[in-house]
C-alpha positions, 0 to 999 in steps of 0.5 A: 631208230631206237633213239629217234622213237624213245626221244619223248622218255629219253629226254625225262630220264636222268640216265640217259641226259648223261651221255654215257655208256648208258646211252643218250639223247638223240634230239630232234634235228638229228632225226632225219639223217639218222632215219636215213641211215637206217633205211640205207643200211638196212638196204645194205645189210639185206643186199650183203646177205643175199651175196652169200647165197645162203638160204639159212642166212638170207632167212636169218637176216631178213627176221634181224631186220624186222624185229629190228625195226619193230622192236622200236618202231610202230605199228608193233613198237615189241618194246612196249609189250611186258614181256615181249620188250625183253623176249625180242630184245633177247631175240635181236642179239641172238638173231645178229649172232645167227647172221654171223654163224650161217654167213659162214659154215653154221647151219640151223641144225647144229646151233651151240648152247652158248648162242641161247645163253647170250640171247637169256642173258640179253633179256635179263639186262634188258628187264633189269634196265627197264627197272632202272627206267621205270619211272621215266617210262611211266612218266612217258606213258610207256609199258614195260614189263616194270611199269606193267608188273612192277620193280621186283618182277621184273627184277627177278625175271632179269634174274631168272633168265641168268639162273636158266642159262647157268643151268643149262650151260656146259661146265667145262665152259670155264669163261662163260661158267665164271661170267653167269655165277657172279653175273647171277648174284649181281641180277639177284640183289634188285630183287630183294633191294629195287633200289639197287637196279641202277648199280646192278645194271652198271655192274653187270654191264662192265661185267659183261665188258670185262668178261667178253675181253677175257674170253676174246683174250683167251681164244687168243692166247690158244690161237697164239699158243697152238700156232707156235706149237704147229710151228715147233711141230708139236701140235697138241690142240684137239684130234681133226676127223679128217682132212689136214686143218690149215691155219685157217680151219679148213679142211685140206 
């Protein structure tokens, strides 16, 4: 849906006419299966929520499914709020990581760090983004938090969301430790040189990719490793609370 209410800015804006990583126009004929869709899934989504009888996730899902829709969508449209635009973009990815966790055995209360973190960090992509499209916006007739403050605020706002997860980030977390420190030079170089925006953005979205693989790669290889360990009878992952943990995680 978001492509179906950008298509006047996207078919103006030079990054988008390639089709690429960095997205693409969605035209016109399109539209109408693509809103279809959309109310389908979002149907389906909401219907899956409600088979887990879970209050915490049906409650999780259905605030994904509004600030979805509204973060594109009018009467609100989030995106061409300053400020809002990246806070809800933000907010989107965390709320889709929380439907995840509450679907499962994740409660409200006991909510990782590293979840806030992927939240900042979204919001900074997304402020830097908006500096790459700032004049296909503008063109557009678009606010953003770029056309509304400018190139190098918005720049540094993008930055500063990494620079707040790196402090608050626990530093045994090597993976996630390595991802914001050169993910937080990438974002500070706009700052000084507006120009770079669009190399910065690309760079830190391959950076991105690259380190969720590494970091999926490394739960792997733990996994593979504590499972030969297990099977050798010599365990040495961390000490369970209770219970005997199966394969699987639970508790027997």
């Amino acid at each position: 849906m978001n492509d179906v209410y950008d298509y006047h800015s996207d078919i103006i804006n030079t990054r988008k006419l390639k089709s690429g990583l960095e997205g693409g126009v969605l035209f016109p004929v399109y539209h109408t299966s693509v809103r279809s869709a959309a109310y389908l899934s979002t149907g389906l989504i909401f219907f899956t929520s409600l088979l887990s009888l879970k209050p915490q996730n049906v409650l999780s899902t259905s605030l994904l499914i509004i600030l979805g829709w509204q973060y594109s969508a009018p009467p609100l449209r989030l995106k061409e709020t300053p400020f809002l635009d990246s806070c809800s973009n933000g907010l989107i990815v965390f709320l889709a990581w929380l439907v995840g966790y509450t679907f499962g055995r994740g409660r409200l209360s006991s909510i990782p760090d590293k979840a806030f973190v992927l939240s900042l960090c979204t919001a900074g992509v997304h402020a830097l983004g908006a500096v790459v499209d700032v004049e296909s916006d503008t063109a557009a007739g678009q606010t953003t938090i770029a056309t509304f403050f400018g190139h190098r605020f918005a720049a540094a706002y993008g930055a500063s969301m990494f620079v707040t997860s790196l402090a608050t980030v626990n530093r045994s977390n090597m993976v996630l430790n390595v991802y914001l420190r050169c993910g937080t030079v990438i974002m500070l170089a706009p700052c000084f040189q507006p120009s770079w925006a669009h190399y910065a953005f690309k760079a830190v979205v391959f950076w991105t990719v690259g380190m969720v693989v590494a970091w999926f790669g490394s739960k792997a290889f733990m996994s593979m490793h504590n499972r030969r360990q297990l099977a050798a009878g010599g365990y040495s992952g961390p000490a369970r609370k209770s219970g005997t943990m199966s394969l699987t995680g639970a508790a027997i």
